[in-house]
N, C-alpha and C positions, 0 to 999 in steps of 0.2 A: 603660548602664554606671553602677552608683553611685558611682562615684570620679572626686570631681573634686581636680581640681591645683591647689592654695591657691598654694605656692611650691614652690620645690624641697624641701623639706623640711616640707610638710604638706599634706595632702589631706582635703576633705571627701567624707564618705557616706552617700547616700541609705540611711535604713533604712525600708522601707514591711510595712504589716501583711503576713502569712502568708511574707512572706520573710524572709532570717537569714543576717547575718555572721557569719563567726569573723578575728580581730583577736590578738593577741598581746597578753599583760595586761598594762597598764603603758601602752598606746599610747596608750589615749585622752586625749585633751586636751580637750576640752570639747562639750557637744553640746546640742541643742536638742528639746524636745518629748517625748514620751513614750517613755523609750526603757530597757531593760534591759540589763544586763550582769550576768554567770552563766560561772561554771566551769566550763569543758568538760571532762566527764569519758566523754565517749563516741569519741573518736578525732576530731574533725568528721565528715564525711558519707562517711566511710569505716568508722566507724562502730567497735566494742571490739576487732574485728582490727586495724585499720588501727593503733590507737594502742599495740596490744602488739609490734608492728612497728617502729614510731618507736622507743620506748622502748628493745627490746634492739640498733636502730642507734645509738642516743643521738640519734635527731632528737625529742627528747621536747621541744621547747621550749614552753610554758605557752600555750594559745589561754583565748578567751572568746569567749560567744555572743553575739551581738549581734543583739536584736531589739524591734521595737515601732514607732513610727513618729514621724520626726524624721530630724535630721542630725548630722553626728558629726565633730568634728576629729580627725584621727590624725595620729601623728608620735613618733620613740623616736629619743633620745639626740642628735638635732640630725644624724641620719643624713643623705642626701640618698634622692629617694624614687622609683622607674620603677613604671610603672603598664601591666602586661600586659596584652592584650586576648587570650584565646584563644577560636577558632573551631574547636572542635572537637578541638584536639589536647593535646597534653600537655606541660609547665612541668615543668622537672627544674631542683629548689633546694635551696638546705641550709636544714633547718629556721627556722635562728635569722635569715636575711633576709629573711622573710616578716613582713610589717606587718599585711597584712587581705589576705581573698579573700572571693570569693563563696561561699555556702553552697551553691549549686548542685552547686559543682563537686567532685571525687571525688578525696579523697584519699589516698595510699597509701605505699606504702616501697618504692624499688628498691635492688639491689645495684650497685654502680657496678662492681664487680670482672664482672658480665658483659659488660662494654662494654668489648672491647680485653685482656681476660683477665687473666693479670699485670699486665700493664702497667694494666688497669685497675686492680687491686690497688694498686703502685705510685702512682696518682695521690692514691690516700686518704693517703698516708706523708707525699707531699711537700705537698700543701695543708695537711694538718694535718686535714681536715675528713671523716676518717673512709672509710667506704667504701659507706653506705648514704647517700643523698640522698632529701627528697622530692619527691611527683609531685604534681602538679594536672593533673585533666584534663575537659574537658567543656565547655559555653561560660559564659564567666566573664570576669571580670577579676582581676586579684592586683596587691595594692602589695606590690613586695619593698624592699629597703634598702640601702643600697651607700655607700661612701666617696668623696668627689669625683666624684657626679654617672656617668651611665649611658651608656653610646651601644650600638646596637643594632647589632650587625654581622652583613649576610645572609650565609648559608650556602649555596651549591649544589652541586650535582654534579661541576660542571668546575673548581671552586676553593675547596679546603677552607680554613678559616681554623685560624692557628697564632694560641694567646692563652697569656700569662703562666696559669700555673695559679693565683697568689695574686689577679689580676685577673678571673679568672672570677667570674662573679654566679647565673647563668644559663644556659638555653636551653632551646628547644623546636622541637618538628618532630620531622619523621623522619631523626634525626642519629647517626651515630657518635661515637665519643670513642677518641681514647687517645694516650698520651704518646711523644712522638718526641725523640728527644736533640737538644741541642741543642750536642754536644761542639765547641769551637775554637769557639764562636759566647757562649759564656756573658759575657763582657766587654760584646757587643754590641747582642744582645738578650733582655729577659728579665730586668727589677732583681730582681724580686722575688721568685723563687721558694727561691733561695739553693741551687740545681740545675739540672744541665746538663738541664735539659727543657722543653718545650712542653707544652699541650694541643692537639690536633690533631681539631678536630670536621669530619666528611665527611656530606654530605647534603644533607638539602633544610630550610632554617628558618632558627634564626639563633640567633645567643649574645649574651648583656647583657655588657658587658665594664666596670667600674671603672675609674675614673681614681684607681687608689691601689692601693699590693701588699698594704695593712694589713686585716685582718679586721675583724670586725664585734664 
C-alpha cells in the first residue's frame, strides 16, 4: 500500500519508478526525492473516455500525475483523511473527495439514477451531489476526504444500513442504493439532509459515513 497515515489529516506516499499516482492538485504538501507532478489531461487510467464522462457528470475535479521516486505528503483544506484498501472491487465516490489513488486502479463514471431508478434520480436532488459518481475499481488503495473523521459501517444481506444522505462519503462491494422516506421520523433521525429521506444501501460491503452533514 503506498499510503501511509501521518494524522488524521495527512498521509504519506510511496512513489517508486515505473509506478504512478494521480492526487487532486493543490494536495501536495511537501515531499522528498525525485519526484514529478504533471497535469492530467488523459482521464487517469481510464483513460480520454473516462474523463469526457467525468466532465459532462461534472465529476471533472482537477487530478495530477505523480511519479518518480521519493515520498510525498498529501493533505487539502485541513479535511480529515480515510484511506481505502480495495481487493478487487469497486469505490463509488464523488469526485471532489478523492485526495490520491493508485494508478493502478481504473477509473470511470456511473449513473447513480440506475441504482434504485427514480428514487436513485432523487438522491442526486437531495445531496446536492449530482447524479453521476465516480468509480475506482481494481486492487489499489484511495485517500478520499470527509469532515469530522470516517467510520466504516459493514453492509450485508440480512441488514441493510440506513445513512443520512448529506453523511454519506462512500462505499463499495456489491451494494444497492436508494432513498426510503423517512416521513414522522424527520425530527428524529437524519439532521442533515433537510428531507424526509435515508439512504438505504442493501448487499454485501460497506459505506464510509461522516461525522458532519457539511460537504466538502
Amino acid at each position: 500500500m503506498p499510503f501511509r497515515e501521518i494524522n488524521s489529516k495527512m498521509i504519506e506516499a510511496t512513489v517508486a519508478p515505473g509506478q504512478k499516482l494521480f492526487s487532486q492538485r493543490g494536495a501536495m504538501l511537501a515531499y522528498k526525492g525525485e519526484v514529478s507532478f504533471t497535469p492530467n489531461v488523459q482521464g487517469g487510467q481510464g483513460g480520454i473516455m473516462s474523463m469526457i464522462g467525468r466532465r459532462a457528470a461534472g465529476e471533472s475535479t482537477p487530478l495530477m500525475t505523480v511519479e518518480g521516486s521519493g515520498t510525498v505528503l498529501f493533505g487539502h483544506g485541513g479535511h480529515h483523511i480515510q484511506v481505502i484498501t480495495l481487493e478487487g472491487d469497486t469505490l463509488y465516490v464523488e469526485a471532489d473527495r478523492l485526495l490520491a489513488f493508485d494508478g493502478t486502479l481504473q477509473q470511470g463514471t456511473m449513473f447513480m439514477g440506475s441504482q434504485g431508478g427514480v428514487m436513485g434520480m432523487v438522491r442526486g436532488q437531495v445531496t446536492g451531489q449530482g447524479l453521476f459518481t465516480t468509480t475506482l475499481k481494481g486492487h489499489g488503495s484511495v485517500a478520499v476526504m470527509a469532515h469530522g473523521g470516517v467510520v466504516e459501517v459493514p453492509i450485508n444481506p440480512q441488514r441493510p444500513v440506513h445513512v443520512d444522505p448529506q453523511a454519506y462519503v462512500a462505499h463499495h462491494g456489491d451494494v444497492r442504493n436508494k432513498l426510503s422516506s423517512a416521513l414522522g421520523l424527520r425530527d428524529l433521525v437524519g439532521r442533515g439532509s433537510g428531507e424526509a429521506f435515508q439512504l438505504e444501501l442493501s448487499g454485501s460491503g460497506a459505506v464510509y459515513v461522516q461525522a458532519s452533514e457539511e460537504k466538502l
